[in-house]
C-alpha positions as CSV (number, residue, x, y, z in Angstrom):
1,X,1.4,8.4,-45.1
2,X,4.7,9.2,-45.9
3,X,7.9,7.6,-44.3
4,X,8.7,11.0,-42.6
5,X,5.4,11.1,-40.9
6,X,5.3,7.1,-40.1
7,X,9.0,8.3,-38.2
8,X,7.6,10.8,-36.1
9,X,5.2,9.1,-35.0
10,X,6.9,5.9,-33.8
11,X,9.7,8.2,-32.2
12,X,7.8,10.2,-29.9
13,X,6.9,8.3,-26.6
14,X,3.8,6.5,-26.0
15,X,1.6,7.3,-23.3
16,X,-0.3,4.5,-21.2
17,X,-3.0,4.4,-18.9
18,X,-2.7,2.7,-15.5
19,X,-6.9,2.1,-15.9
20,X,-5.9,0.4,-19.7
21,X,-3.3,-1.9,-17.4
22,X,-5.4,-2.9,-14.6
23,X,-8.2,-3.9,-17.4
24,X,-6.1,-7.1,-17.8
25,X,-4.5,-8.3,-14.3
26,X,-3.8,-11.6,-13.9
27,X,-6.0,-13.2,-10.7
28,X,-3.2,-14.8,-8.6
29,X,-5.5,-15.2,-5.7
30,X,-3.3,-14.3,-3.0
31,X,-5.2,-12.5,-0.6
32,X,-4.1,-12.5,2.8
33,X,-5.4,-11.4,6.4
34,X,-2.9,-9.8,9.0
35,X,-3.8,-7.7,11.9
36,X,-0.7,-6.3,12.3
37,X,2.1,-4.6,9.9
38,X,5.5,-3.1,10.4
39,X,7.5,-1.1,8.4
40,X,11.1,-0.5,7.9
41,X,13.5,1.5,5.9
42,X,16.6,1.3,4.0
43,X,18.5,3.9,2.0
44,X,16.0,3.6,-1.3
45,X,13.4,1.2,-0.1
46,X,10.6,0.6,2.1
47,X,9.6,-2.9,3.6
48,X,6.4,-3.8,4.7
49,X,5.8,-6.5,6.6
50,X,2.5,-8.2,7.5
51,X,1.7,-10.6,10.8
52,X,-1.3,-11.9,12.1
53,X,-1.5,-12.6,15.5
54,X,-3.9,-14.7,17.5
55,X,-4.5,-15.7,20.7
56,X,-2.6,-19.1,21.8
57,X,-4.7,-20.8,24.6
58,X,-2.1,-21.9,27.5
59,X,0.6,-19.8,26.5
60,X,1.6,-16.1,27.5
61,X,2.4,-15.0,24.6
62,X,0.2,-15.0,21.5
63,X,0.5,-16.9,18.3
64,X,2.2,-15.0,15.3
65,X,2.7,-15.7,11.8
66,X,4.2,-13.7,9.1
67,X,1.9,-13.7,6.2
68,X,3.6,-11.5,3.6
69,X,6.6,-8.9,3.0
70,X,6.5,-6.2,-0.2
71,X,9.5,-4.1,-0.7
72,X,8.8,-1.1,-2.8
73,X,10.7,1.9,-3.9
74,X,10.7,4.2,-0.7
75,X,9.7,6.8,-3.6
76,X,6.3,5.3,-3.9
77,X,5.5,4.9,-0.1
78,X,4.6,8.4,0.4
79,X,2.3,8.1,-2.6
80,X,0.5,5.1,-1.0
81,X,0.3,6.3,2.6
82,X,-1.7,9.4,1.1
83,X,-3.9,6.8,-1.3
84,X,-4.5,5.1,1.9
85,X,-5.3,8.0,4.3
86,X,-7.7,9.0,1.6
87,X,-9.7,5.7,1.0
88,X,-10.5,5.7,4.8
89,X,-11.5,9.3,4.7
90,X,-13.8,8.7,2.1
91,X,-15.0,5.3,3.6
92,X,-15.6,7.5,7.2
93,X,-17.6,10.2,5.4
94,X,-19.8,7.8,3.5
95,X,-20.3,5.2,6.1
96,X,-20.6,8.7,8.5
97,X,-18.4,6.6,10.7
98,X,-15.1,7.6,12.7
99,X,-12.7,4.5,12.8
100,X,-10.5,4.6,15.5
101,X,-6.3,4.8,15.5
102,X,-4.9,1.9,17.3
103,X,-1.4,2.8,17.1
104,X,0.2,4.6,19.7
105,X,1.6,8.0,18.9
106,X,5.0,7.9,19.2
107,X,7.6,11.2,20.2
108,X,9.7,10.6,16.4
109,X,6.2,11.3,14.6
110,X,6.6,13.9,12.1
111,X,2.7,14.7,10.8
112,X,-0.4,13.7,12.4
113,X,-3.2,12.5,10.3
114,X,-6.0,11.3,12.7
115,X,-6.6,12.7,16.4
């Protein structure tokens, strides 16, 4: 191969897969259960903030921890609220199972995605 053609080749981009990424992860093992999440925006990012919530015997008001927070590009939340809305509209029409919304409709929503 020539030197011209070796050039050309190392100047144009290279293109990766996300599935030749994910082949390698590292395991960090930090898997988490929370029954409750909030989320909350800034100018260019979106926070998402996970509880969990039990029941604390002899108290009126319930136990509540915060298990994790992931700040992400607020670019990349509308790409993961429609990931999500679709795994659980694929898990519903397998399973043939409607799960039900638990979270209130609120007057400031904008789009609707289950009734």
């Amino acid at each position: 191969m020539s030197k011209t053609q070796n050039q050309n080749t190392e100047d144009q981009p290279r293109s990766i897969l996300l599935k030749d990424i994910l082949v390698n992860v590292e395991n960090t093992e930090n898997e988490f259960y929370a029954n409750h999440s909030q989320i909350t925006l800034s100018t260019d990012e979106m926070i998402l903030d996970f509880y969990k919530i039990t029941p604390d015997p002899g108290r009126d008001m319930p136990h509540t921890k915060h298990i994790a927070r992931f700040t992400l590009p607020i670019t990349h939340g509308k790409g993961l609220a429609t990931a999500i809305a679709n795994v659980i509209a694929c898990y519903e029409e397998q399973t043939g199972t409607t799960l039900p919304n638990r979270r209130e409709k609120e007057h400031t929503d904008k789009i609707i995605i289950w009734k």
